[in-house]
VOGU-3710 file (C-alpha; in Angstrom, 3 decimals, decimal comma):
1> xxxxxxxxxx> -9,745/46,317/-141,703  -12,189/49,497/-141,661  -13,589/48,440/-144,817  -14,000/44,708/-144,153  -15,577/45,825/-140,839  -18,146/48,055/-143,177  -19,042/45,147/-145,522  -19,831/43,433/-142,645  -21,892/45,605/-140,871  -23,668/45,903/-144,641
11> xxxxxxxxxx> -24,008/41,927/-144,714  -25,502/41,913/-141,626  -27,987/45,010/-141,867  -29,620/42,437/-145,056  -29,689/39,606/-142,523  -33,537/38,547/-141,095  -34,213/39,504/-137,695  -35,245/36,083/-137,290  -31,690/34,783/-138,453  -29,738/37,630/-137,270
21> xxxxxxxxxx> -29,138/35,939/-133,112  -27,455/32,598/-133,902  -25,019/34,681/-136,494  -24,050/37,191/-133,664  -23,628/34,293/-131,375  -21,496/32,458/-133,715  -19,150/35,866/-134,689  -18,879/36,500/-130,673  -17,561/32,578/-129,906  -15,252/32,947/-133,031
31> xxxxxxxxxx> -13,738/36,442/-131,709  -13,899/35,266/-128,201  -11,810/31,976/-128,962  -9,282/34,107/-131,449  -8,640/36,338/-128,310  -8,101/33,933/-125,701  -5,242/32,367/-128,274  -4,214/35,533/-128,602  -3,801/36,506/-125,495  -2,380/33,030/-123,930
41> xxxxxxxxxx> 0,890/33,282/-121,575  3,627/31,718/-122,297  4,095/27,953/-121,007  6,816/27,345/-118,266  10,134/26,533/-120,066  12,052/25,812/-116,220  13,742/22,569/-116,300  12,103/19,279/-114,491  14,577/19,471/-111,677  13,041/22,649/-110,966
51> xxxxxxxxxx> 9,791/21,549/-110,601  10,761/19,351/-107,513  8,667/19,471/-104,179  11,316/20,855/-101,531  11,206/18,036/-98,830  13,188/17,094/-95,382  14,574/13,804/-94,880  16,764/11,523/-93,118  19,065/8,432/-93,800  17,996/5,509/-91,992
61> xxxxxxxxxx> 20,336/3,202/-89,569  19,274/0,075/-88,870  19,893/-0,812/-84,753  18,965/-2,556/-82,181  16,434/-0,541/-80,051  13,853/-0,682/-76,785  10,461/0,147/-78,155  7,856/1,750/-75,844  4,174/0,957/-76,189  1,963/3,168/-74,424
71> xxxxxxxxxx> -0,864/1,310/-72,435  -3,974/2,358/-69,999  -4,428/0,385/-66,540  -6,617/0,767/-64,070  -5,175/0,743/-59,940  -6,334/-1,754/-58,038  -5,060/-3,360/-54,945  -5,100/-7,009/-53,435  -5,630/-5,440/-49,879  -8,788/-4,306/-49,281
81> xxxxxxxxxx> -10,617/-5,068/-46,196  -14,846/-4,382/-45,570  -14,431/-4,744/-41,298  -17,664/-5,803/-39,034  -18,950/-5,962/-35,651  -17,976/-9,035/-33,847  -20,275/-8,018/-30,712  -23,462/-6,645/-30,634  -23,171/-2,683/-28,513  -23,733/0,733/-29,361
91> xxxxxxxxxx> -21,303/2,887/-31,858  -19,907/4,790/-29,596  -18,074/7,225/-31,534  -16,614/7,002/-35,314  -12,696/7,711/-34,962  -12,097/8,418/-38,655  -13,938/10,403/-41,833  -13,841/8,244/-45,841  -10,785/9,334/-46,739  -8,740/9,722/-44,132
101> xxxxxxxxxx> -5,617/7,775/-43,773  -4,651/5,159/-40,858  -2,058/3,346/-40,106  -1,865/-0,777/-38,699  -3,490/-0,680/-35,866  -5,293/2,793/-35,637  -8,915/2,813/-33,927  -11,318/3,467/-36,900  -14,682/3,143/-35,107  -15,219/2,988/-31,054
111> xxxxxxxxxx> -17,773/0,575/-29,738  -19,809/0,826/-26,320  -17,453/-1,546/-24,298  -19,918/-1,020/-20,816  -20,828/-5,038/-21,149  -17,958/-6,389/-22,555  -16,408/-4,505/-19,509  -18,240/-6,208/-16,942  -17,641/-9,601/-18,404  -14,165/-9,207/-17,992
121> xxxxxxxxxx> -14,372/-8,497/-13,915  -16,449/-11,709/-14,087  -14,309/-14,220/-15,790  -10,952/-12,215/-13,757  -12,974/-13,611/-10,626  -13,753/-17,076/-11,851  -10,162/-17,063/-12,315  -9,031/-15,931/-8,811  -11,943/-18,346/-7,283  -10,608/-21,106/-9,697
131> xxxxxxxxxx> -6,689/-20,486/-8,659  -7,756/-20,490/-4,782  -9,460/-23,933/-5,130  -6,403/-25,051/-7,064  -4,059/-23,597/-3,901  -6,290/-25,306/-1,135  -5,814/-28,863/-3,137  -2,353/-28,616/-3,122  -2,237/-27,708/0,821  -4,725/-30,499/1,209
141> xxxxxxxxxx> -3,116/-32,844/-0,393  0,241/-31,929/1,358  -1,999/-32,358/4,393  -3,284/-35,907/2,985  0,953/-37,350/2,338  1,561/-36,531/6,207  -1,696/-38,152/7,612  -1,082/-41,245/4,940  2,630/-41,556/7,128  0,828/-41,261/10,485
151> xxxxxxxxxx> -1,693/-43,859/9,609  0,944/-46,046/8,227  3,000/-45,955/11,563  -0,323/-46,635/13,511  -0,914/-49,749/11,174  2,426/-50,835/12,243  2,118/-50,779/15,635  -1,412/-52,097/15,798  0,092/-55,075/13,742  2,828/-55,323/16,404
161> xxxxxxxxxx> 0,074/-55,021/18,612  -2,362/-57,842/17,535  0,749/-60,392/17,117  2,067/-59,952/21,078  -1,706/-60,391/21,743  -1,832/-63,564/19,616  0,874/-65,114/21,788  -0,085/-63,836/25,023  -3,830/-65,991/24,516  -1,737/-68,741/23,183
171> xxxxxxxxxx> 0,290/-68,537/26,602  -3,643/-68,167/27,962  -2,372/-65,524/30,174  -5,370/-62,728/28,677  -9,047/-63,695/27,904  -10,410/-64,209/24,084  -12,212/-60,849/24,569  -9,344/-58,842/24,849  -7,877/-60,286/21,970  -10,872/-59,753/19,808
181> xxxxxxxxxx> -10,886/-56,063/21,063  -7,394/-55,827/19,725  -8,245/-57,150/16,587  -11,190/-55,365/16,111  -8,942/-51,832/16,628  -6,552/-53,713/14,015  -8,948/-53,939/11,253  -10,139/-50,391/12,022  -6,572/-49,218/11,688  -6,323/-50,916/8,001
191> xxxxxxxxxx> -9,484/-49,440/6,986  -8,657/-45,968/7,378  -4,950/-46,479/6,141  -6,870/-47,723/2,795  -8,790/-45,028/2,639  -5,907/-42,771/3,286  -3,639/-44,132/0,409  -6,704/-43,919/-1,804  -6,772/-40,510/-1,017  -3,415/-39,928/-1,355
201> xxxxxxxxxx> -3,806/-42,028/-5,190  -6,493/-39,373/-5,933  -4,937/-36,327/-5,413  -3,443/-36,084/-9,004  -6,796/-36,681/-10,236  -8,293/-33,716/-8,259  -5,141/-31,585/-9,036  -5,426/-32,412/-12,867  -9,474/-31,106/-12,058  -8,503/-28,283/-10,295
211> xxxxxxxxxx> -5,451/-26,886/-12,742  -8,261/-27,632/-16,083  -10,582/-25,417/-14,144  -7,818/-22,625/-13,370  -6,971/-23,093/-17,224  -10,702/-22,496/-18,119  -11,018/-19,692/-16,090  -8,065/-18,443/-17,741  -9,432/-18,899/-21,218  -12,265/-17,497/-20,502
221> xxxxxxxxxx> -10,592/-14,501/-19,460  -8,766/-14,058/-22,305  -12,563/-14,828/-24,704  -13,641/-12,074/-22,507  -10,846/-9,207/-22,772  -10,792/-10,655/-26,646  -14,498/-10,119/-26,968  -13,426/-6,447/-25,135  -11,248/-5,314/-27,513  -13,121/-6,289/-30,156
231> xxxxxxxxxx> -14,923/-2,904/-29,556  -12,143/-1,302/-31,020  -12,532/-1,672/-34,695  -8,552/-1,273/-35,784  -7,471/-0,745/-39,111  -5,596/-3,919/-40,018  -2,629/-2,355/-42,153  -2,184/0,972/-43,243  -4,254/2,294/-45,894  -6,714/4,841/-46,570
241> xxxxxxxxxx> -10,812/4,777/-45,712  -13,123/4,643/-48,285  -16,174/3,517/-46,478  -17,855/4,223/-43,185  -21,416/2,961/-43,034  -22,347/3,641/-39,624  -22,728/6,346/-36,892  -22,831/7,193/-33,396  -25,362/5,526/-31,388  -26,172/3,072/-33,844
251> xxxxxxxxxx> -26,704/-0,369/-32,381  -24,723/-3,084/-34,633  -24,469/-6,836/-34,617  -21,550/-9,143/-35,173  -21,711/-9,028/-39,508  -22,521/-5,682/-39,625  -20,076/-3,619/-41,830  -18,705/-0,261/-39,748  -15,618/0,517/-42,155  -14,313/-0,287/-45,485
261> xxxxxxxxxx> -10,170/0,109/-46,174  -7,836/-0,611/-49,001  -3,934/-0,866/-48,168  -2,586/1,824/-50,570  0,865/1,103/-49,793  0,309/-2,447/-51,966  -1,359/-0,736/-54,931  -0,762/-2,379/-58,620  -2,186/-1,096/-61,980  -3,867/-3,801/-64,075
271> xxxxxxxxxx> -2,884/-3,118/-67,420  -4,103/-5,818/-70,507  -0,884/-6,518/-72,499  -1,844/-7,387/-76,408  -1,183/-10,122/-77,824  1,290/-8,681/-80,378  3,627/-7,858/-77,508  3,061/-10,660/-75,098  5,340/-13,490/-76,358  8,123/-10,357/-75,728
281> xxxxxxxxxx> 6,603/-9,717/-72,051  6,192/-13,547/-71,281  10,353/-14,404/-72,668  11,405/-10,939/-70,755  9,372/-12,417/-67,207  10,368/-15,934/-67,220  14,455/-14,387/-67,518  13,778/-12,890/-64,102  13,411/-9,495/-65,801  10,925/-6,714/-65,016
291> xxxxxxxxxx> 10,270/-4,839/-67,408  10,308/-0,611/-66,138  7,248/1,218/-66,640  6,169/4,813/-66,023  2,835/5,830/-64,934  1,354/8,908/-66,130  -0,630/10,572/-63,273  -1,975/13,954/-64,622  0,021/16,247/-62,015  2,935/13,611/-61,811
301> xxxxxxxxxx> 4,735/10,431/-63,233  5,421/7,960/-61,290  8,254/4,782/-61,811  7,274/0,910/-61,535  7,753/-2,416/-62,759  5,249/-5,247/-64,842  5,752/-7,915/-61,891  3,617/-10,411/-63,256  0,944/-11,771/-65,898  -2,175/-12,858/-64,473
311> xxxxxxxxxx> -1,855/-16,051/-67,010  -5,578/-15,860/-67,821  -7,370/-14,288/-70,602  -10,939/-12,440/-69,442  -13,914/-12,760/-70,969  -14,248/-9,622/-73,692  -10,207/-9,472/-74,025  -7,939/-9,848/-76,622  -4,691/-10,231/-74,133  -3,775/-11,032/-70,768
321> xxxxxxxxxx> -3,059/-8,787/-67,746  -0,431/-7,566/-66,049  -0,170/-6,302/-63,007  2,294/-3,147/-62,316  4,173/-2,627/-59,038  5,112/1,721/-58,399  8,130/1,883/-56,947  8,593/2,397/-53,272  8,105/6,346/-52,248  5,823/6,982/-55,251
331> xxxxxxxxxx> 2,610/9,008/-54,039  0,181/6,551/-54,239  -2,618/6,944/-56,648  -6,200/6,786/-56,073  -7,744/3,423/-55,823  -9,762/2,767/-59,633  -8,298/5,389/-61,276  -7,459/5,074/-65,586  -3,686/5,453/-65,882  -1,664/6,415/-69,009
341> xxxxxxxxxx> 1,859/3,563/-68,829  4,383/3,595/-71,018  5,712/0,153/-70,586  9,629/-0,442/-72,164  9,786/-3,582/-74,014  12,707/-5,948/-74,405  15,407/-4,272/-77,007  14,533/-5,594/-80,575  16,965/-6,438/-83,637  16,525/-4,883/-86,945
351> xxxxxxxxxx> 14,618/-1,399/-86,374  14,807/2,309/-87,276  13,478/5,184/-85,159  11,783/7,610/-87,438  9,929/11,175/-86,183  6,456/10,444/-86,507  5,289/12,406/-89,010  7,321/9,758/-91,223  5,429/7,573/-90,714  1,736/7,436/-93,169
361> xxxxxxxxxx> -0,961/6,177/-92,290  -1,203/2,227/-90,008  2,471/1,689/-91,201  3,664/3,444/-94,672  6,821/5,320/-94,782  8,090/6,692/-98,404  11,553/6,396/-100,038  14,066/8,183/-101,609  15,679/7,493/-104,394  17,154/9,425/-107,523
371> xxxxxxxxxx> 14,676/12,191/-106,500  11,645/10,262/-106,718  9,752/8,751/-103,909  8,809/4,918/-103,272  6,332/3,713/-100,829  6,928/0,730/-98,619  5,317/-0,930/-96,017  6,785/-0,822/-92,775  6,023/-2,819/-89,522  4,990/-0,642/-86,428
381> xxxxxxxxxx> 7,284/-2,023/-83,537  6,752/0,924/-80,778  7,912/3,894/-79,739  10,903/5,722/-78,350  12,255/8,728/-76,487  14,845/10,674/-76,857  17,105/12,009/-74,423  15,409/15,390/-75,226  12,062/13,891/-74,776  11,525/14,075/-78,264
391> xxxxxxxxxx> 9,448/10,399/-79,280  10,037/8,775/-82,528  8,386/5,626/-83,877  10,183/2,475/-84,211  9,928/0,583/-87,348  10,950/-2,519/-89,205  11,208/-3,675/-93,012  12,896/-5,891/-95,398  12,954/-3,068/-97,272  14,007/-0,114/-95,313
401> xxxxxxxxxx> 17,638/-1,273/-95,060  20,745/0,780/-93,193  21,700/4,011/-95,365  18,445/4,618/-96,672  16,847/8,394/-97,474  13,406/8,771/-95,762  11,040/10,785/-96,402  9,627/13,266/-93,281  7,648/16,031/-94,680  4,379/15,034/-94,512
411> xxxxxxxxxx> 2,679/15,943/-97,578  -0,961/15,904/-98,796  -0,317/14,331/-102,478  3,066/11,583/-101,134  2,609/8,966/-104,022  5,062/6,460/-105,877  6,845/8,383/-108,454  6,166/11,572/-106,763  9,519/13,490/-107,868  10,900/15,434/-104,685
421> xxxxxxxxxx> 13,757/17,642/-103,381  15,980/16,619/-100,550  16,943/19,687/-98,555  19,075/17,677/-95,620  21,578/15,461/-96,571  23,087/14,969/-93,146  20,426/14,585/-91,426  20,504/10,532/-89,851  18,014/8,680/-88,296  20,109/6,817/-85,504
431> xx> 18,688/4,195/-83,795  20,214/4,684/-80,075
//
């Protein structure tokens, strides 16, 4: 080696300068490549069963579960109420602040009742006036009956009367005047006994008068003390103030708004059901069944029921809405507040709960079989909870059938063919 090493260095001290680089480049890329083989380490001799990725995994059973789909709604409530003047007076004083609560019935703003007031006293005195006219009738026309008797009895006898005079001329034993006298007081007699009966006849027509105006007075009364308490503006069911637009002093008109109110204890949460799940919601509904929901409220949950669909599709939607009653006791929420539900569908045939990392991607779960993995597509049908509050994903395929080893690591490189190492073989993914 020395020597060959000396010849070299010989060979090259006769080289050009000029052709002396590319040789030394060529000798370094030859000694650099004879080193590297050299120098190589030895390639892995472990078996392929070694060279497994370690992986968890579970065996499928196929059952028949409730999926959960988690929706957002917004609360809104049928009840609310914008309240106005239905007199024109002063604000006298505002009973209530926007957001206080009242209950049915609860004075929310005070109106200047000084004329309304005074109305009242009048129509209560048309009413007395109108009941004493009423009271003098009726003794009037008791009055009227007993005169109507005398004045018959008088006809009577002045009848009697003019018939002994009749035969006393005939006998000639008076004079022609005195019978005409007694005729005369005859016919005088019968005119006021008409007169009398026809007053008599009329008194149910003056008492029918008289009660109407007793009746008016009466409804006037009640216009008035209507028209009076209609300066109490009262909160027509209970709920909670959102709005009050006026103040003290202020002079308002019938129309103007003084108060604004929603009924919180009739609260729903609109929630838009998709169309995937719909026919389920509509079948579920039209059995009689509610389907249970939970509301997620930030500091609380709260428990309810889908009631109803609204059975029409708004403009900019891709499903209809439903509208979600809380169950009685639940805090109410605030009114047009987002809400997190978790609505429990109808139990569906045919599924598998898997964890969620299981799951890839829209709806790809991955196979295992003789140590290798196979991909299939799976059908996303919703979620579920455990009884630990754990949630797994609910899932459907032709080909993920009962017995089956899942994959659920969640790996970076998960491909068909991927060869992989079970480390759980009695682990089960039970559907219920």
């Amino acid at each position: 080696m020395p020597t060959q090493f000396i010849r070299l260095v010989e060979w090259l001290s006769r080289v050009p300068r000029k052709k002396l680089f590319p040789v030394v480049a060529v000798l370094l890329t030859m000694l650099t490549a004879t080193a590297l083989v050299a120098f190589a380490p030895e390639p892995d001799r472990r078996p392929a069963e070694s060279l497994a990725v370690p992986v968890t995994s579970l065996v499928a059973t196929v059952d028949t579960r409730a999926p959960e789909v988690r929706l957002f709604g917004r609360v809104e409530t049928p009840n609310t109420a914008r309240l106005t003047a239905l007199v024109t007076a002063p604000v006298e004083s505002v009973q209530v602040r926007e957001g206080d609560r009242a209950d049915r019935g609860d004075v929310l703003v005070l109106l200047d009742g000084t004329d309304t007031a005074l109305l009242v006293r009048r129509r209560e005195s048309d009413l007395v006036d109108a009941r004493a006219s009423l009271d003098a009738l009726k003794l009037a026309g008791a009055d009227d009956r007993e005169v109507l008797t005398h004045q018959e009895e008088l006809h009577r006898l002045a009848t009697e009367k003019v018939a002994r005079y009749r035969r006393l001329r005939e006998q000639r034993t008076i004079a022609e005047e005195t019978l005409k006298a007694v005729l005369e007081e005859h016919h005088a007699q019968a005119i006021a006994l008409s007169r009398q009966r026809r007053l008599v006849a009329d008194f149910e027509h003056r008492l029918a008068s008289a009660t109407a105006h007793v009746e008016r007075a009466l409804a006037s009364l009640e216009e008035a003390r209507v028209a009076h308490e209609r300066t109490r503006i009262r909160a027509p069911f209970p709920g909670r103030v959102t709005r009050i637009p006026v103040a003290p002093g202020e002079l308002v008109a019938p129309g103007t708004t003084v108060a604004e109110i929603y009924d919180d204890g009739a609260l729903e949460i609109r929630v838009q059901i998709p169309n995937v799940h719909l026919p389920a919601v509509q079948t579920a509904l039209a059995a009689g069944d509610r389907l249970p929901v939970v509301a997620d409220l930030g500091d609380r949950q709260a428990r309810g029921e889908l009631e109803r669909l609204v059975g029409a599709v708004g403009a900019g939607q891709s499903g209809v809405d439903g509208l979600v009653r809380l169950a009685a006791g639940a805090a109410p929420p605030d009114l047009g507040r987002a809400v997190s539900l978790t609505v429990t569908l109808p139990p569906v045939a045919g599924v598998v709960a898997l964890p969620v990392q299981a799951v890839y991607g829209e709806g790809r779960v991955f196979l295992i079989a003789d140590g290798v993995l196979s991909g299939v597509e799976v059908e996303r049908v919703g979620a579920a909870t455990g009884e630990d509050g754990t949630q797994s994903l609910l899932v459907r395929s032709t080909a993920l059938h009962h017995g089956a080893r899942v994959l659920t690591s969640q790996l970076s490189n998960a491909v068909t063919g991927l060869r992989v190492r079970a480390e759980d073989a009695g682990v089960s993914a039970v559907g219920g």
